[in-house]
C-alpha positions in Angstrom: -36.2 -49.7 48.1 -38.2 -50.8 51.3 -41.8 -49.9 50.8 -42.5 -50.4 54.4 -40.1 -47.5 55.5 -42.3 -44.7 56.4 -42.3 -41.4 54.0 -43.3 -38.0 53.9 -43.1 -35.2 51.5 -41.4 -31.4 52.7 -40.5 -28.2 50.6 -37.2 -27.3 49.1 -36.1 -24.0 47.5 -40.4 -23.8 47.2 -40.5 -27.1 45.7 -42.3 -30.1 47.2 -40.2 -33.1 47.1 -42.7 -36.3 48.0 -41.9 -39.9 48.9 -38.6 -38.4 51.3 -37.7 -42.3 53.5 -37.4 -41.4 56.9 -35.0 -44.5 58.4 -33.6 -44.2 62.1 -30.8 -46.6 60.4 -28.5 -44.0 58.6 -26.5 -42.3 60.3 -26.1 -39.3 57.6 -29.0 -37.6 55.8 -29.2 -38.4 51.9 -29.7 -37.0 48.8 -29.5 -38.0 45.2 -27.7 -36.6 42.6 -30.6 -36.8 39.9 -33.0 -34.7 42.9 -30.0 -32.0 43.1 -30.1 -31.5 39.2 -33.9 -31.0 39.1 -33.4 -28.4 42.2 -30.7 -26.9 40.4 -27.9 -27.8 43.9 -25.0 -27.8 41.9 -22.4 -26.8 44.6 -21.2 -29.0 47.3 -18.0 -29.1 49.0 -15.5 -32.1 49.0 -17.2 -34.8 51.3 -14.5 -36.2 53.8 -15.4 -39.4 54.2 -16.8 -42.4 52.6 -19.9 -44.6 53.5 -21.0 -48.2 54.4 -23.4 -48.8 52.4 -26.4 -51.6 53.6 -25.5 -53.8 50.9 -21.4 -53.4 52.9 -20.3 -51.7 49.4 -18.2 -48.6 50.8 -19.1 -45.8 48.8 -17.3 -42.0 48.5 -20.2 -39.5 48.6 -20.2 -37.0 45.2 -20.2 -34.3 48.1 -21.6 -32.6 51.0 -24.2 -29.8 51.3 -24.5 -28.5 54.7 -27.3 -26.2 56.2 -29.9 -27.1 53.4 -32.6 -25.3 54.4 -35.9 -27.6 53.8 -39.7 -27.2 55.6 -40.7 -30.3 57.3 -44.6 -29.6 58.5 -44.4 -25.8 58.7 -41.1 -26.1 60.5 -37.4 -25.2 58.9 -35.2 -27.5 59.5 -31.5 -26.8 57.8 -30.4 -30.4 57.5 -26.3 -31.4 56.2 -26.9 -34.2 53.4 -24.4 -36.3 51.5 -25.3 -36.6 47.5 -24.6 -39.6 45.7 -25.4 -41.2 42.9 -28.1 -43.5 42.7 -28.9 -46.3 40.8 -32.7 -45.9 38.8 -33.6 -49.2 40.2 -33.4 -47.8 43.9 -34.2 -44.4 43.5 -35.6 -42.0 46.0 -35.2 -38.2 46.1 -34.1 -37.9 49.7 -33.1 -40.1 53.2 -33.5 -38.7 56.1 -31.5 -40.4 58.6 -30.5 -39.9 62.5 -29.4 -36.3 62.5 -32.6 -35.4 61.2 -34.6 -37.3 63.7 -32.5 -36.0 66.5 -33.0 -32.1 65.2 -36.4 -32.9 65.1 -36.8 -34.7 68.3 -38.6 -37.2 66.8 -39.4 -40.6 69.6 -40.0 -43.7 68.2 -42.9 -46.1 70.1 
């Protein structure tokens, strides 16, 4: 887990999920498997394709849940987000990655 990655927190199914890594260097948005238990997520269709992770471990996603609705700062967003399992040691309830920051519009300086 990078601690210098920047964070912020955003509502799902009226539940605030804080500490959600915002990095401009995934290309697919992320969620765990443990965060889709306590939010009660428990269908996802068959994920197509597999992923590279940073570590260059290829991994198959668990699945695929597309159009999740989520507010991000008074704003709904209804992000796609590949669930995998996550390892304790490294464990963060959500990633947003490019899509999101292109949805959003979000510029980097």
């Amino acid at each position: 887990r990078d601690e210098h990655c920047p964070t912020i927190s955003f509502t799902i199914k009226e539940q605030e999920i804080p500490s959600v890594v915002i990095y401009g260097g995934s290309g697919v948005n992320v969620i765990s498997e443990a965060t889709c238990v306590i939010l009660g997520l428990q269908e996802w269709e068959p994920c197509p394709f597999h992923l590279r992770m940073a570590d260059t471990n290829a991994v198959h996603p668990l699945g695929l849940i597309p159009k999740l609705p989520v507010w991000i700062g008074g704003e709904l967003f209804e992000i796609s987000v590949v669930v995998l399992r996550l390892s304790e040691q490294g464990w963060y309830p959500l990633l947003l990655g490019c899509p999101w920051l292109q949805a959003a519009a979000i510029k980097q300086h």
